[in-house]
C-alpha positions in Angstrom: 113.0 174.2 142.2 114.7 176.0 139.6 117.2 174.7 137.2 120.3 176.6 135.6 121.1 176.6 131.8 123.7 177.9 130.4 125.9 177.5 127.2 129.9 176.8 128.4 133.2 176.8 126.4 132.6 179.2 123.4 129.2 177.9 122.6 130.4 173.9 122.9 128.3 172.6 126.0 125.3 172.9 127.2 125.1 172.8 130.9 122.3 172.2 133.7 123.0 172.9 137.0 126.9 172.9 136.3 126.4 169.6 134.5 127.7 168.9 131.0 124.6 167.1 129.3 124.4 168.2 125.8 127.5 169.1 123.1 128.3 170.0 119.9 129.7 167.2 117.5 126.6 165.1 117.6 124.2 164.3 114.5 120.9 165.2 114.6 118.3 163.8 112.4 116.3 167.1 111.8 112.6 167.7 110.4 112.8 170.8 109.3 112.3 171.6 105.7 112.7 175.4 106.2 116.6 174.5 106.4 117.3 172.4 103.8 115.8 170.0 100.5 116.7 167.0 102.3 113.3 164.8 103.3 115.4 164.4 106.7 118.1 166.5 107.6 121.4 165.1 109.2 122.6 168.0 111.3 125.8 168.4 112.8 125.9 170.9 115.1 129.0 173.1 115.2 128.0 175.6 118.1 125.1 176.8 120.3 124.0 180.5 120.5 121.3 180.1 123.0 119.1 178.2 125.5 116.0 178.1 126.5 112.9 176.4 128.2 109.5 177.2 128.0 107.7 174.6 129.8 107.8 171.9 127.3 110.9 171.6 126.3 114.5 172.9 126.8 115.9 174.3 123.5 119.3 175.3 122.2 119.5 177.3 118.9 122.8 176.1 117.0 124.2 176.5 113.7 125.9 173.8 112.1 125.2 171.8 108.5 123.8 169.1 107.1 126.0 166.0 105.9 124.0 165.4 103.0 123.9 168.6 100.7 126.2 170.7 102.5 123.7 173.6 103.8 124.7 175.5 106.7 123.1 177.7 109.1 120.5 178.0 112.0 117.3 175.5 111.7 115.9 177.2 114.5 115.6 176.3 118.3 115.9 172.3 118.5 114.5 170.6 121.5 117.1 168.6 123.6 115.4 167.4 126.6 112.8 168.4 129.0 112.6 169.4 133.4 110.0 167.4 134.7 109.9 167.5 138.9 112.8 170.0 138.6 115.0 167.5 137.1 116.6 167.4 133.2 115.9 164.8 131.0 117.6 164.5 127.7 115.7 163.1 124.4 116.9 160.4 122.7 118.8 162.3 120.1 120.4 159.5 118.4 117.1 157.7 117.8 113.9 160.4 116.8 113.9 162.9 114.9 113.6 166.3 116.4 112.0 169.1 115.2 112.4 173.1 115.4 109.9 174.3 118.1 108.9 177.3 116.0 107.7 175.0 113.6 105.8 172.0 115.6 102.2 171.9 116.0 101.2 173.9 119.4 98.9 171.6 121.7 97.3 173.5 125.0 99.0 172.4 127.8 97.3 173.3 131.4 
């Protein structure tokens, strides 16, 4: 079963299977060093550029800032949720901190 992904309304929604599930506007507690000074970043995302899965997770990459210092730009491609049984599943944003995939230890998955 496949599953469509795709970023609606000038980069404001992503979208699976015609679905609203993940928007701009919403904090994000970031790990990701490579962005900013801050031990964890508080990331509002302003816009997504891109989606994309690859088996572990689905990713958007987004620009946006962080409310703490003021840095803006792209942290990289930030998990948002996962297909499992060809079905979404969002992560808790609003409770872990998330991490860019380019920069997360890779484990061997079969």
């Amino acid at each position: 079963m496949s599953v469509a992904l795709r970023i609606l309304d000038d980069g404001a929604w992503l979208s699976v299977n015609d679905q609203r599930r993940v928007s701009v506007s919403e904090l994000w507690r970031l790990h990701a060093p490579e962005f900013c000074d801050c031990s964890l970043v508080d990331f509002i995302a302003e816009g997504f550029t891109e989606v994309s899965a690859d088996g572990r997770d689905v990713a958007v990459t987004t620009y946006g800032k962080c409310i703490a210092c003021g840095e803006s730009g792209v942290p990289g491609k930030i998990p948002v949720g996962y297909i499992r049984e060809g079905e979404y599943r969002n992560y808790d944003r609003e409770h872990v901190v998330l991490e860019p995939v380019e920069t997360r230890p890779t484990t061997n998955q079969q």
